[in-house]
C-alpha positions in Angstrom: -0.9 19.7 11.7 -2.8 19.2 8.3 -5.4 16.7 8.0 -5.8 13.8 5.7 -7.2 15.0 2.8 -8.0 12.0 0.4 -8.1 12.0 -3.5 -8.9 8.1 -4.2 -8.8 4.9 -3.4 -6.5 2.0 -5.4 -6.6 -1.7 -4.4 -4.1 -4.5 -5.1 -5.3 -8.2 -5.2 -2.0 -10.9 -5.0 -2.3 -14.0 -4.6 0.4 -16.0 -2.6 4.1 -15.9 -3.9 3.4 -13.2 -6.4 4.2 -9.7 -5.8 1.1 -7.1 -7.1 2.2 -3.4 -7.7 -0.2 -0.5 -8.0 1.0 3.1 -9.0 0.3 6.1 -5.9 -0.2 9.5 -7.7 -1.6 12.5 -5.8 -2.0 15.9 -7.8 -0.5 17.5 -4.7 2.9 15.7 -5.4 4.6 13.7 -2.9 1.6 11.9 -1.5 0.2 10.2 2.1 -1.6 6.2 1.8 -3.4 5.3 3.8 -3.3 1.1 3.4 -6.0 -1.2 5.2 -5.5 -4.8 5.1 -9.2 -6.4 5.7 -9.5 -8.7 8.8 -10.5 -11.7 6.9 -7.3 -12.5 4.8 -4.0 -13.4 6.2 -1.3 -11.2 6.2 0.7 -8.8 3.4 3.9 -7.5 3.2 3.9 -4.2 2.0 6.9 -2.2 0.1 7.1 1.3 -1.0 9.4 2.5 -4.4 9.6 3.1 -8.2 8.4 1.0 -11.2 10.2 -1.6 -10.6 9.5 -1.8 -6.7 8.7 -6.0 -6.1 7.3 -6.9 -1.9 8.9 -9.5 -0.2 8.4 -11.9 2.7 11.7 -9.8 4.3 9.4 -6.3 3.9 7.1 -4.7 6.2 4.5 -6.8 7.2 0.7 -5.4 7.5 -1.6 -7.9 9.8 -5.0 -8.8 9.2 -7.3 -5.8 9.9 -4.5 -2.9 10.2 -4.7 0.1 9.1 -1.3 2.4 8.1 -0.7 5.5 7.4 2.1 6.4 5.2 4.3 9.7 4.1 5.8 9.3 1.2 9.1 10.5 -0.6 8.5 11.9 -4.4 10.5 8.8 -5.6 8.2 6.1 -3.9 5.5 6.6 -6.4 4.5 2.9 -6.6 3.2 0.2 -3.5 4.2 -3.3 -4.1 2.0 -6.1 -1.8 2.7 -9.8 -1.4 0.2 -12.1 0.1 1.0 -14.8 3.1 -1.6 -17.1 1.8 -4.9 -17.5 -0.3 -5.3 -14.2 -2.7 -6.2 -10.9 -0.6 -6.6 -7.3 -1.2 -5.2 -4.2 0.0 -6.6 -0.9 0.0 -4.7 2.0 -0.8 -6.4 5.8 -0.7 -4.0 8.3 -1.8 -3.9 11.8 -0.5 -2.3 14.5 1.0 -1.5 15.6 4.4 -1.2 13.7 7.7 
């Protein structure tokens, strides 16, 4: 098994009601995120796709203070978050590996 190796770190602030996207790009290709939600804001639904990719209240939710790692198909080269209350930011460090 291949370690995490990570490149940077992105973050995407949205406030309630109003999907944020931010664009993933590893210079390995298809990449691994690694997304924190901090344990003071409520919580995010998280969705991964193309340019166009918008989160929902029906997509995967991430809960105050959780951490995810994700593997990533070349297509999914974008992470769209939507906030459950008050403005909060996500994390996103982008790298390869598992």
């Amino acid at each position: 098994m291949e370690t995490f190796h990570p490149e940077r770190t992105l973050s995407a602030t949205a406030g309630s009601g109003a999907a944020v996207s931010v664009q993933l790009k590893s210079s390995q290709g298809p990449c691994t995120v690694r997304v924190a939600v901090l344990a003071s804001t409520p919580a995010m639904y998280v969705k991964f796709g193309d340019s166009t990719v918008a989160a929902t209240a029906s997509d995967m939710p991430m809960l105050p203070g959780s951490v995810e790692i994700f593997q990533l198909f070349a297509s999914e080269t974008y992470m769209s978050v939507l906030s459950t209350g008050a403005s909060n930011t996500v994390y996103a460090t982008v790298g390869f590996g598992a």
